[in-house]
C-alpha positions as CSV (number, residue, x, y, z in Angstrom):
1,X,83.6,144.2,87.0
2,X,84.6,144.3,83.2
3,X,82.0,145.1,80.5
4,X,82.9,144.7,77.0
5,X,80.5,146.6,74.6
6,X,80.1,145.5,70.9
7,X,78.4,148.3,68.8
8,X,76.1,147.5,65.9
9,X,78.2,145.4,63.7
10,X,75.5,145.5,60.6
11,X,76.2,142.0,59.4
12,X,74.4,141.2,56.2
13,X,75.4,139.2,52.9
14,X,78.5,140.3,50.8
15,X,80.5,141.9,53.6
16,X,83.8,141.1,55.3
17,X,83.4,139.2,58.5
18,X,86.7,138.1,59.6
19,X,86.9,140.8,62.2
20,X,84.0,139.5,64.4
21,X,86.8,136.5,65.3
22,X,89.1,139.4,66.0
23,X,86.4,140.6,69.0
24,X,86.1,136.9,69.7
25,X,89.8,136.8,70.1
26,X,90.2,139.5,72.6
27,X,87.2,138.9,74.2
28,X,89.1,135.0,75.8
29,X,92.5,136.9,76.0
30,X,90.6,139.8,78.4
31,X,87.6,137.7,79.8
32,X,85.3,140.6,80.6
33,X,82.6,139.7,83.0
34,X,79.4,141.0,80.6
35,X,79.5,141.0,77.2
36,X,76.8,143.6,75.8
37,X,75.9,143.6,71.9
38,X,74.1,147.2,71.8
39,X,71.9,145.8,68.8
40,X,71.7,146.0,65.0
41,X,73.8,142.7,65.2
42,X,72.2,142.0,61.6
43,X,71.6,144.3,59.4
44,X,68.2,143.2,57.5
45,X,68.6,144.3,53.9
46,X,66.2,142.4,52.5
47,X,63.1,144.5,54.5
48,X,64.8,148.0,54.4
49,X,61.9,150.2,53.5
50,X,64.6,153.2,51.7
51,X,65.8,150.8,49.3
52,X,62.1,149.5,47.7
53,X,62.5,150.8,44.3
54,X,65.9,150.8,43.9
55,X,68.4,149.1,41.3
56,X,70.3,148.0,44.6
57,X,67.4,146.5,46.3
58,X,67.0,143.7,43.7
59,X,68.3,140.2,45.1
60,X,67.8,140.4,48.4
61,X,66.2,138.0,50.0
62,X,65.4,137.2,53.9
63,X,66.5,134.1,54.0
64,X,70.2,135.3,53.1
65,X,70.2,137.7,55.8
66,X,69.4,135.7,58.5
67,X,72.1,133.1,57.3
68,X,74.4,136.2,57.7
69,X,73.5,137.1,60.6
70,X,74.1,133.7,61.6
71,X,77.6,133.2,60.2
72,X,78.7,136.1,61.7
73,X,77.4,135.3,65.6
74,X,79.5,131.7,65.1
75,X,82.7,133.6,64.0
76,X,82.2,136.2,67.0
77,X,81.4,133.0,69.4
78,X,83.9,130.3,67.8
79,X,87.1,131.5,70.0
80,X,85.2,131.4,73.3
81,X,83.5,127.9,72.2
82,X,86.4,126.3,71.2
83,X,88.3,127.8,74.9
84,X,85.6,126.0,76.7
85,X,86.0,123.0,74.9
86,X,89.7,123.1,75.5
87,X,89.1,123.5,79.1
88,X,86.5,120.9,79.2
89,X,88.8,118.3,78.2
90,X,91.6,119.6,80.4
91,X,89.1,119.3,83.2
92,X,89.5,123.7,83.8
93,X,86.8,126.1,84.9
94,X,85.2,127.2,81.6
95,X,84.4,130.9,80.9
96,X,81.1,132.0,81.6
97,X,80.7,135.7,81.2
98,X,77.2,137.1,81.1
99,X,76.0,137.8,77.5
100,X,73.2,140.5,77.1
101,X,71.6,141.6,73.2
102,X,69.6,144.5,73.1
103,X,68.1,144.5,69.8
104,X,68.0,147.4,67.3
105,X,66.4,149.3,64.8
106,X,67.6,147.1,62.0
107,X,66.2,143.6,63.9
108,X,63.0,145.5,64.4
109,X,62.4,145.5,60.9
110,X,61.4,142.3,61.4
111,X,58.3,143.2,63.4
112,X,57.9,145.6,61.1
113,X,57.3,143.6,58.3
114,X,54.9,141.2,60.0
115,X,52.9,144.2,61.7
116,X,52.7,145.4,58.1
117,X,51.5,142.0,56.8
118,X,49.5,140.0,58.8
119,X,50.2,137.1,55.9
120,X,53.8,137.0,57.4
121,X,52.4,136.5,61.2
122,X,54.0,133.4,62.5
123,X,56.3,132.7,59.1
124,X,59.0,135.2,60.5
125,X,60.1,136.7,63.4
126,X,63.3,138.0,65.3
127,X,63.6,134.1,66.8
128,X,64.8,133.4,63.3
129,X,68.2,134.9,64.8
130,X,68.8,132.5,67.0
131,X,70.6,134.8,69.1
132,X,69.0,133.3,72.3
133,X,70.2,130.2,70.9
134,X,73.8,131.3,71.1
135,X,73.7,132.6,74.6
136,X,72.5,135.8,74.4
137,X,69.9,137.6,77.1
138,X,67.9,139.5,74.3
139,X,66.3,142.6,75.3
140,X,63.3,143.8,72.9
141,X,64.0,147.0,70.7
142,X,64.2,150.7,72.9
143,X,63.7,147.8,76.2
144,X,66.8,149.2,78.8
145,X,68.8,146.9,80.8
146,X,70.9,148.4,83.8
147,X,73.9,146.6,84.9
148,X,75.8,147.3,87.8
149,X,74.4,151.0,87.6
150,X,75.0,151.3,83.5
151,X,71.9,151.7,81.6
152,X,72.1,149.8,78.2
153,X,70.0,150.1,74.9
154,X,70.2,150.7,71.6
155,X,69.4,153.9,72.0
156,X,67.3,155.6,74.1
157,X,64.7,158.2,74.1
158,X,63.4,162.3,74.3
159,X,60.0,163.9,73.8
160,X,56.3,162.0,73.4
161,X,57.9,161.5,69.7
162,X,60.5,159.2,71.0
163,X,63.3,160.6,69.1
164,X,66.5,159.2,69.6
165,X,68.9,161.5,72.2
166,X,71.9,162.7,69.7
167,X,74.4,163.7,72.0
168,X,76.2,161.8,74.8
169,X,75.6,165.5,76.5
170,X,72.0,165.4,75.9
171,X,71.7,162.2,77.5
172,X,73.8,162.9,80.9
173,X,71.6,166.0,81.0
174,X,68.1,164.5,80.3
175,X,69.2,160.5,82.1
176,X,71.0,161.7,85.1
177,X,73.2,158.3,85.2
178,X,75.5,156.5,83.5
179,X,74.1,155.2,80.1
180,X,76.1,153.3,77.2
181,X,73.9,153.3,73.3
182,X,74.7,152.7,69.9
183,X,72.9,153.1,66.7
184,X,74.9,156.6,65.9
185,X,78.2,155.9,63.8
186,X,81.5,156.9,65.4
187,X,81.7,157.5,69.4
188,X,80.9,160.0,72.1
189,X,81.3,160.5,75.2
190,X,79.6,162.9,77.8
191,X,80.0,163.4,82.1
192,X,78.2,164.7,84.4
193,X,78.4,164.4,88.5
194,X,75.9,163.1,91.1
195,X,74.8,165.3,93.8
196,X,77.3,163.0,95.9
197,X,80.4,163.8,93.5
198,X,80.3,160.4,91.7
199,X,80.7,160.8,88.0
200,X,78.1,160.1,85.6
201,X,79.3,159.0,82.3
202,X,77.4,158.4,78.6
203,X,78.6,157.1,75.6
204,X,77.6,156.7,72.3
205,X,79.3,153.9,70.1
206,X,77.4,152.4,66.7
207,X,79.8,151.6,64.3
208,X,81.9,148.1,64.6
209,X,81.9,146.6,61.2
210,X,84.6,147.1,57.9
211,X,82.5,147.7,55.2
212,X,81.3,151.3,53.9
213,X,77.5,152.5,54.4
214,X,76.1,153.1,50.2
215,X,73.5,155.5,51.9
216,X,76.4,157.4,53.7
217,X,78.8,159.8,51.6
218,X,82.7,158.6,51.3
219,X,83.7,161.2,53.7
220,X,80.4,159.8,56.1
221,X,82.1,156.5,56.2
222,X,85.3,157.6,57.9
223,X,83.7,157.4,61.4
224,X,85.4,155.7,64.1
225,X,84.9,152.1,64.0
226,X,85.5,149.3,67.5
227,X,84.5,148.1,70.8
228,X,84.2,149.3,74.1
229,X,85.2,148.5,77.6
230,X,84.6,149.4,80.6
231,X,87.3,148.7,83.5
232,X,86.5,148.8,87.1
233,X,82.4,149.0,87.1
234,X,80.6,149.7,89.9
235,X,77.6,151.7,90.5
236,X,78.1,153.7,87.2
237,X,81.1,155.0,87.3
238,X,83.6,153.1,85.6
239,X,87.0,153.8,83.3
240,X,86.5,153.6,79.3
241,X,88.8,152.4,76.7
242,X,87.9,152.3,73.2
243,X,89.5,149.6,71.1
244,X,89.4,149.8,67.4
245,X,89.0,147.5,64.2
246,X,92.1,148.6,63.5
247,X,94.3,147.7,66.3
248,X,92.6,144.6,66.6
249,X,93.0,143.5,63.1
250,X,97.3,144.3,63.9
251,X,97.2,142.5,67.0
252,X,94.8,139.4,65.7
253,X,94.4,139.7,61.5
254,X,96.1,137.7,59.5
């Protein structure tokens, strides 16, 4: 099995998008057999409790970011849609590779919002994504998915305060098995061995998008920045290879 890992891509209004059809590109040229978006997909500007107050918050509106979000889910999807429909016609087997979302932090803010104002109950919610819509088996924020022996969220959990685990060290220590999580820019990556001698392997890898972070400092911002995948999966163990923005953008910019 091949799984292809898309960290949080942070799409919101005013950014550069043309790299999600980059991902989309190489995702028909390699055909991985699960696709996993790790969460924060969108971004959410609009209901960012840091910025209230600020000269930067002004303008932002909901309804922009979810039109974001959705612009940049059909250029990610577009190359694998309009595969299909070539096959279709050309009576082929189409590409059907598993497609699991596990939603983040930044989608949350959604719920956030509503549990915060009961006026907004039923008016918004994280359907207005429509990333079931595009394929996607969505998974509810901190909710853990485990395929063929890899544990997926968008990040996972320490202590009764539910802090986020920091370190892809931390986790192999406090997990025990094989566990892949975004939400922390740049990428890390942790083993560990089963009593049986099969590796154990955790990575951390949140940061797939062009833009710069205004809340991050300029040296902040020069974290790596890609995809993941995962060759030759089975029960956990598996072989990484980290792809970046940048050698996609040689091998499919224009």
């Amino acid at each position: 099995m091949k799984h292809l890992i898309i960290p949080d891509t942070q799409v919101k209004p005013g950014v550069e998008l043309g790299y999600l059809e980059w991902i989309g590109k190489y995702i028909v040229d390699k055909k991985p057999d699960v696709i996993v978006q790790i969460g924060d997909f969108a971004d959410m500007p609009s209901l960012s409790s840091f910025d209230i107050g600020k000269k930067s918050f002004e303008g932002r509106r909901y309804k922009d970011d979810i039109e974001a979000a959705k612009e940049g889910m059909n250029i990610l999807l577009n190359p694998l849609r309009e595969y299909n429909e070539k096959r279709k016609k050309q009576k082929l087997k189409q590409y059907r590779p598993r497609m699991v979302l596990t939603l983040g932090n930044h989608e949350q803010r959604i719920d956030r919002a509503v549990e915060g104002d009961s006026k907004l109950d039923g008016t918004i919610g994280t359907d207005d994504l429509r990333y079931s819509e595009a394929g996607w088996e969505v998974f509810s924020f901190l909710d853990t998915v485990s395929i063929d022996g890899i544990v997926y969220s968008h990040y996972l959990v320490s202590g009764v305060m539910g802090r986020p685990i920091g370190t892809a060290s931390a986790m192999v220590n406090k997990t025990h098995q094989s566990c892949v999580v975004g939400h922390q820019q740049g990428r890390q990556v942790a083993y560990g061995k089963r009593a049986d001698g099969s590796i154990i392997t955790c990575i951390i890898a949140g940061s797939c998008y062009l833009h710069n972070e205004d809340y991050m400092s300029i040296q902040g911002n020069t974290h790596w920045r890609g995809i993941v995948v995962l060759h030759d999966v089975h029960d956990g163990q598996f072989d990484e290879m980290f792809v970046s923005l940048k050698y996609l953008r040689k091998k499919y910019g224009h």
